[in-house]
Structure formats: structure tokens, C-alpha cells
C-alpha positions as CSV (number, residue, x, y, z in Angstrom):
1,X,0.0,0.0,0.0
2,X,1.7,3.1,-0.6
3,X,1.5,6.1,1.0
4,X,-1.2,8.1,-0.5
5,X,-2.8,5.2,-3.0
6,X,-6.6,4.8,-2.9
7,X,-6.7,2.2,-0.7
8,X,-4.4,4.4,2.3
9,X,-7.2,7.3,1.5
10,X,-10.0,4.7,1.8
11,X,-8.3,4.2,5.2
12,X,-8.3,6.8,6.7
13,X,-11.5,8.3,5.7
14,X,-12.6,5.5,7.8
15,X,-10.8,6.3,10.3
16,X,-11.3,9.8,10.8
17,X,-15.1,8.6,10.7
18,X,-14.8,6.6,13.5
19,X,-12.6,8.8,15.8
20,X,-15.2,11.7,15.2
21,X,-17.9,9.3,16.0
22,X,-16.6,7.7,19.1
23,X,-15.4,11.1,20.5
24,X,-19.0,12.4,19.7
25,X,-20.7,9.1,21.2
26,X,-18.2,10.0,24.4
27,X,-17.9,12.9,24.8
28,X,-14.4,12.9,24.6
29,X,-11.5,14.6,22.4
30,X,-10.6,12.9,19.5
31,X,-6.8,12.5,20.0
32,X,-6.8,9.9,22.5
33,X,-8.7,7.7,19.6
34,X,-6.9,9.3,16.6
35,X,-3.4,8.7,17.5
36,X,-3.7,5.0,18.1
37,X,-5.3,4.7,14.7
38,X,-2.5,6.7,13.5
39,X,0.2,4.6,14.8
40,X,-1.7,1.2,12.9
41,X,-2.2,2.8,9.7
42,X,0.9,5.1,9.3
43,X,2.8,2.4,8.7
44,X,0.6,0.4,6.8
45,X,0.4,3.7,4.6
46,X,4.3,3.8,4.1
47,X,5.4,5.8,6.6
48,X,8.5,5.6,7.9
49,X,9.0,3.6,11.3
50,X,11.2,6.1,12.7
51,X,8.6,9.2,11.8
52,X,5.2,7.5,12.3
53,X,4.8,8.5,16.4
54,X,6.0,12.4,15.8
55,X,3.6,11.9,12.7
56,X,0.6,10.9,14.6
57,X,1.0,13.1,17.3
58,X,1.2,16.1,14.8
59,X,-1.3,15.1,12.5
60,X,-3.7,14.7,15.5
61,X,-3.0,17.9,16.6
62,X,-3.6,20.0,13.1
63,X,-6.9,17.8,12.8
64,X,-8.1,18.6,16.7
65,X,-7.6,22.8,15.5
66,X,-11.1,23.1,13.7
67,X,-12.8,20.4,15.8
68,X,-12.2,22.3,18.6
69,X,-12.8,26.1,17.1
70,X,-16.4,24.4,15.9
71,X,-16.6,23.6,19.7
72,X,-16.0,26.6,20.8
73,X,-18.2,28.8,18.8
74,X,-21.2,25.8,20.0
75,X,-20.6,27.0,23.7
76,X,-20.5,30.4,23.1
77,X,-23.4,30.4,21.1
78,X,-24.8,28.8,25.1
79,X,-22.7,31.5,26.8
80,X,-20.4,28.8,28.2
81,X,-17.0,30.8,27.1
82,X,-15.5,33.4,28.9
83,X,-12.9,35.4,27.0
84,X,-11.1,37.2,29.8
85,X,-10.4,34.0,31.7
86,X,-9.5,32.4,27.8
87,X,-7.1,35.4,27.3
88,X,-4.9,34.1,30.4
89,X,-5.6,30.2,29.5
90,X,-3.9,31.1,26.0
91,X,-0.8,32.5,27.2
92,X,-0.5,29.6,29.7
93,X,-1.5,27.2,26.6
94,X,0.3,28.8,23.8
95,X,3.8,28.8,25.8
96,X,3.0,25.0,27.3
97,X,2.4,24.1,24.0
98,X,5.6,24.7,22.3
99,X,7.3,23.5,25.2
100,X,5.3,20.0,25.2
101,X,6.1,19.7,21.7
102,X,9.9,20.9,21.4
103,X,9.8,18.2,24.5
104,X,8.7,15.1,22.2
105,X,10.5,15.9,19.9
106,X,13.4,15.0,21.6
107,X,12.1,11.7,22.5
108,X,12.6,8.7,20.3
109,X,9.3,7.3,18.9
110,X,9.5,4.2,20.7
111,X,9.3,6.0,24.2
112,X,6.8,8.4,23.5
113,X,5.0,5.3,22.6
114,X,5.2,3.8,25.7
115,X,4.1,7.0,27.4
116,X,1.1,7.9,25.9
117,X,-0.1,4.2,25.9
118,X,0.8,5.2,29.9
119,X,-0.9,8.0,29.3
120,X,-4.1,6.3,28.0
121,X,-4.2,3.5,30.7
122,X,-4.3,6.8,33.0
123,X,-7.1,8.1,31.8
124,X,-8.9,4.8,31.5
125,X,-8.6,4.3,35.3
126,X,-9.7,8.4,35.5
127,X,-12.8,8.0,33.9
128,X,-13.6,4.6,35.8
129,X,-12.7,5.4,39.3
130,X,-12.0,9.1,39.3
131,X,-15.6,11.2,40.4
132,X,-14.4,13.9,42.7
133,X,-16.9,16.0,44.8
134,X,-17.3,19.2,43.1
135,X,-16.3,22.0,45.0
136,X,-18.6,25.1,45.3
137,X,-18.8,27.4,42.5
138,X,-16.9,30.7,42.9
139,X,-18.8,33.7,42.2
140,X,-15.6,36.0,41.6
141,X,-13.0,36.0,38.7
142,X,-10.3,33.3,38.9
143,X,-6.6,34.9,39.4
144,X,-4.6,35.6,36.3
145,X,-1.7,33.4,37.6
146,X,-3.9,30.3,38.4
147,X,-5.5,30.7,34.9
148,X,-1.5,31.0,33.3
149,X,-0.7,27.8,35.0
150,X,-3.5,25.6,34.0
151,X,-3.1,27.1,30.4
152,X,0.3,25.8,30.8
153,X,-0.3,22.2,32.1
154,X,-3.1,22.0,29.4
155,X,-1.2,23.0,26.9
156,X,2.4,20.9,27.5
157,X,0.2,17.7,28.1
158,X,-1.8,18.4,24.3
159,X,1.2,19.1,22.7
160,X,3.5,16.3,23.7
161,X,0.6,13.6,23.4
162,X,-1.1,15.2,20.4
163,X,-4.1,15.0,22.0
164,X,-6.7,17.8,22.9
165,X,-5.8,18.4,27.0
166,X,-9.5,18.7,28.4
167,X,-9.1,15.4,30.1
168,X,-6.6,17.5,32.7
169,X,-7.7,21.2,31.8
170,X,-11.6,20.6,32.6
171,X,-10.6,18.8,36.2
172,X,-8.3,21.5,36.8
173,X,-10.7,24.4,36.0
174,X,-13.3,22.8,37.9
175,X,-11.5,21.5,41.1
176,X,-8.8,23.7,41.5
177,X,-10.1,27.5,39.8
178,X,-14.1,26.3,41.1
179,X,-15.3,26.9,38.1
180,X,-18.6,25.8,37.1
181,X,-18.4,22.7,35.0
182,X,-19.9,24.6,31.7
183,X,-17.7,27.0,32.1
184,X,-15.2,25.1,32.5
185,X,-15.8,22.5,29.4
186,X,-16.3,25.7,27.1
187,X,-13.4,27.5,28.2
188,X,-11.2,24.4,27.4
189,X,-12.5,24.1,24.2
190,X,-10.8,27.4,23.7
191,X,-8.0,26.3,25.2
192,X,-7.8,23.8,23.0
193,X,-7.8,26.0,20.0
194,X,-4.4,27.2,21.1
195,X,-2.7,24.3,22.1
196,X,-3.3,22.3,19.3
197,X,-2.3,25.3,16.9
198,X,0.9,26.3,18.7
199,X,1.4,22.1,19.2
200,X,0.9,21.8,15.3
201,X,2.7,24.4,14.2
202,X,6.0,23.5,16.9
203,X,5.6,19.9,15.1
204,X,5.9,22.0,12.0
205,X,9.3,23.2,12.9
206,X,10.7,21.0,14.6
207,X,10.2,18.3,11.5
208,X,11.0,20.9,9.3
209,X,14.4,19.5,8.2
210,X,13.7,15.6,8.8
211,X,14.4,13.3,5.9
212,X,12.6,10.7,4.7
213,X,9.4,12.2,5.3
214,X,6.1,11.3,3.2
215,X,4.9,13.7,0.7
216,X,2.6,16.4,1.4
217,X,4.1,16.6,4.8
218,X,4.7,20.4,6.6
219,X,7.5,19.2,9.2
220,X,5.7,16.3,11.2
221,X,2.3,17.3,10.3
222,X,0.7,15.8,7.2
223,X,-1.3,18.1,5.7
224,X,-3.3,16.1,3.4
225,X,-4.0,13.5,5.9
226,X,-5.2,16.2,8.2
227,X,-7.5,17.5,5.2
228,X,-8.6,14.2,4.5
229,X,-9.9,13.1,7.8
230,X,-10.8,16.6,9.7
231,X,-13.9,17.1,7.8
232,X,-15.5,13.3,8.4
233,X,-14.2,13.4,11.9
234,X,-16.4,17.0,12.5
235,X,-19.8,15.6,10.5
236,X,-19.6,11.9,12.6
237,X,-18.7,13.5,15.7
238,X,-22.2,15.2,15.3
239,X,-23.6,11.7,14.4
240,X,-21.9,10.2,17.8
241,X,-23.4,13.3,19.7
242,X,-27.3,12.2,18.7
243,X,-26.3,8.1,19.4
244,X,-25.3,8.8,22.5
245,X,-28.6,10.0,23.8
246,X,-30.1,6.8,23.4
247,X,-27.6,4.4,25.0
248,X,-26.2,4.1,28.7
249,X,-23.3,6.7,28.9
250,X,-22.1,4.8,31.8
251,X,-21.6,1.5,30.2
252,X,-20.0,2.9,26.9
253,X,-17.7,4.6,29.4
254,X,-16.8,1.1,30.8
255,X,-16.0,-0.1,27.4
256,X,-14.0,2.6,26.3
257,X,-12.2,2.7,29.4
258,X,-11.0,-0.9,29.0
259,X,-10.0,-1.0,25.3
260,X,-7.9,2.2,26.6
261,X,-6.5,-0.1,29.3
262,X,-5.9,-2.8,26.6
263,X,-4.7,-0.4,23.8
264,X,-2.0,1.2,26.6
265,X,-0.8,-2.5,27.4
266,X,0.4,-3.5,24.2
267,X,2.1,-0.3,23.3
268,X,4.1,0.0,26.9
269,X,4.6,-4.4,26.2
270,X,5.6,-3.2,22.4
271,X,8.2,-0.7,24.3
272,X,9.9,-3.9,26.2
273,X,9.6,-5.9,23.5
274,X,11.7,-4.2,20.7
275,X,15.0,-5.2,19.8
């Protein structure tokens, strides 16, 4: 299969179909599913061993950018974004950001590997286990700083996973700013917005110069791949959205949270493993 035949564009129309889907049916960001697509059928497409995790992380990250500008005009349409608090969150985000990715880029493949299917296996026990007592809603502003500093966690952990960061930025909005969950989930979605741009474009430069790469690539981020699958993964995470209402969050949770566990297993085993 080569790297941009039919059947590799086949592929990951599908796959883009089902990530926007699933993180619809979820309620989740699609990086956490995109990037373990990406590391099956990057090489399967031609890609380089050596370039397919920097790939997939930056790939996911160019591909999150609209999803998560759509999102964000949807919760300000509800009144759920508030742009002094995202002012601060961007600063925080756009500096984390470019460090999170100048940071993975200095890893070899096969670690960051291991460490986001760590990372996943983390967030699989999170979402099973994890239900924190919310604390009381403050009626006052957040301080700048605190906003600066989640920005930053947020963005270094979207960046250097390629995925989206509300899975740390809504907890840490809600539990340690106290602010309301809605709030909390818009304003992320904004977040989101910067840290997957500044991520992308840090993946840009960083891969700038790298041999080998596939064609139609901008450093680490493949632009055609990103073009191909943004657009199905925005129209069937809409799709997901409406299934969802009609089946048990709770146990689709369960599942998800265990394929996560299994998915995270055999890339940390795949990490021992190599010669």
C-alpha cells in the first residue's frame, strides 16, 4: 500500500469517521482515539518507522484545530466561554504548548509510545474510578496566575501527546479555579484552539528539516492526511453526539475505558519488547 494510494485514502477516511464518531458518542477529544489509529495505519500507509509516532501526534493535533474552534463557537453560542479567563488560559496554553512539543521531539518514537499508551491506561482508570466531589462554585474571577498555569499544564500535556488536554484542563478548571463545569468545558474548548495550533505548528518546525518524510508533509504534520480526515471526523462526531442519547453513557464509558486499558498495554509491552 503506498503512501497516498486509494486504498491508504480509503483508510483513513474511515478512520477519521470513526474517531469523530466515538469522541461524539463519548464525549471525549478525539486525540486519545486518533493517535492509536495513526500509529496502525501510518505504517501500513508507508510511513517511515522512525517518523510514524512524531507523525501521529502532529497530525492529531492539526486535525483537533477546527474540531475544537467548531466547539467553541457551540458553547459560546450557550454562553459557556469566557474570553477574559480564555485570554490568560492562551498565554498559559500557547507557551506550554511549544514547550510540550519541542519536549517530544526530543524523544525517540518508541518512548513516547510507551508513554502515551501510559498515558491512556491513566485516563482509563480516570474516567472509571475518578468522580471527585465538586467544590462550590466561585462567584468571583479566577486569578490571572492560576489561569496561566493551568493554560500551561493544558497546553504541555496536548502538545506532547497530540491530543486535545480537556481530560486535565476541565478537572483542573473545575476542582482547583471552582469553576462551574460549563464553564469550565467551554473554556477548554478554547484552550484547545491554542494548544493544538501552537502544538501543530511547533511539530511543523521541529520536522522541518527531517528526511525521509512522506509527501505532502509540513514538518511532522501531514497536511493532506489532516484535510482528509478533519472534515468526516467534525460531521460523525455530530452523528456520535445524537447516538449517544439513546444508550447508557455509563456503560459505553466502561467499554472505552478498557480498550484504553488494553490499547495502553500492548504499546508499553511493544516498548519492552523491541530489539
Amino acid at each position: 500500500m503506498g503512501p497516498f494510494g486509494l486504498q491508504s485514502i480509503i483508510l483513513f477516511v474511515v478512520l477519521g469517521s470513526s474517531a469523530g464518531f466515538f469522541a461524539g458518542l463519548l464525549g471525549i477529544g478525539g486525540g486519545i482515539i486518533l493517535v492509536p489509529l495513526f500509529l496502525w495505519s501510518f505504517p501500513h500507509a508507508g510511513f517511515s518507522p522512525d517518523l510514524t509516532v512524531h507523525a501521529a501526534f502532529a497530525t492529531s493535533l492539526a486535525i483537533i484545530l477546527p474540531t475544537a474552534v467548531s466547539s467553541t463557537l457551540g458553547h459560546r453560542k450557550r454562553g459557556n466561554v469566557e474570553w477574559h479567563q480564555v485570554l490568560y488560559l492562551a498565554i498559559g496554553g500557547g507557551l506550554g504548548a511549544i514547550g510540550g512539543a519541542t519536549a517530544a521531539a526530543t524523544v525517540s518514537g518508541l518512548w513516547l509510545k510507551g508513554l502515551f499508551g501510559l498515558m491512556q491506561i491513566l485516563v482509563a482508570l480516570k474516567l472509571l474510578i475518578f468522580h471527585p466531589h465538586l467544590p462550590p462554585e466561585r462567584l468571583d474571577q479566577p486569578g490571572k496566575a492560576g489561569l496561566v498555569v493551568v493554560g500551561l499544564i493544558g497546553g504541555a500535556f496536548s502538545a506532547f501527546f497530540g491530543v486535545g488536554g480537556g481530560v486535565v484542563a476541565v478537572p483542573l478548571l473545575v476542582l482547583a479555579l471552582q469553576l462551574p463545569i460549563h464553564l469550565a468545558v467551554g473554556n477548554s474548548s478554547a484552550l484547545i484552539v491554542i494548544s493544538s495550533l501552537f502544538g501543530a505548528l511547533s511539530y511543523t518546525w521541529h520536522g522541518w528539516n527531517i528526511p525521509d518524510l512522506p509527501p505532502f508533509s509540513s514538518g511532522y504534520v501531514n497536511v493532506l492526511v489532516a484535510g482528509l480526515v478533519a472534515p468526516f471526523t467534525i460531521l460523525t462526531a455530530r452523528l456520535g453526539v445524537k447516538v449517544a442519547g439513546r444508550i447508557s453513557h455509563a456503560k459505553l464509558v466502561k467499554i472505552f475505558a478498557g480498550l484504553l486499558i488494553l490499547v495502553g498495554i500492548r504499546m508499553g509491552i511493544s516498548v519492552f519488547l523491541a530489539p
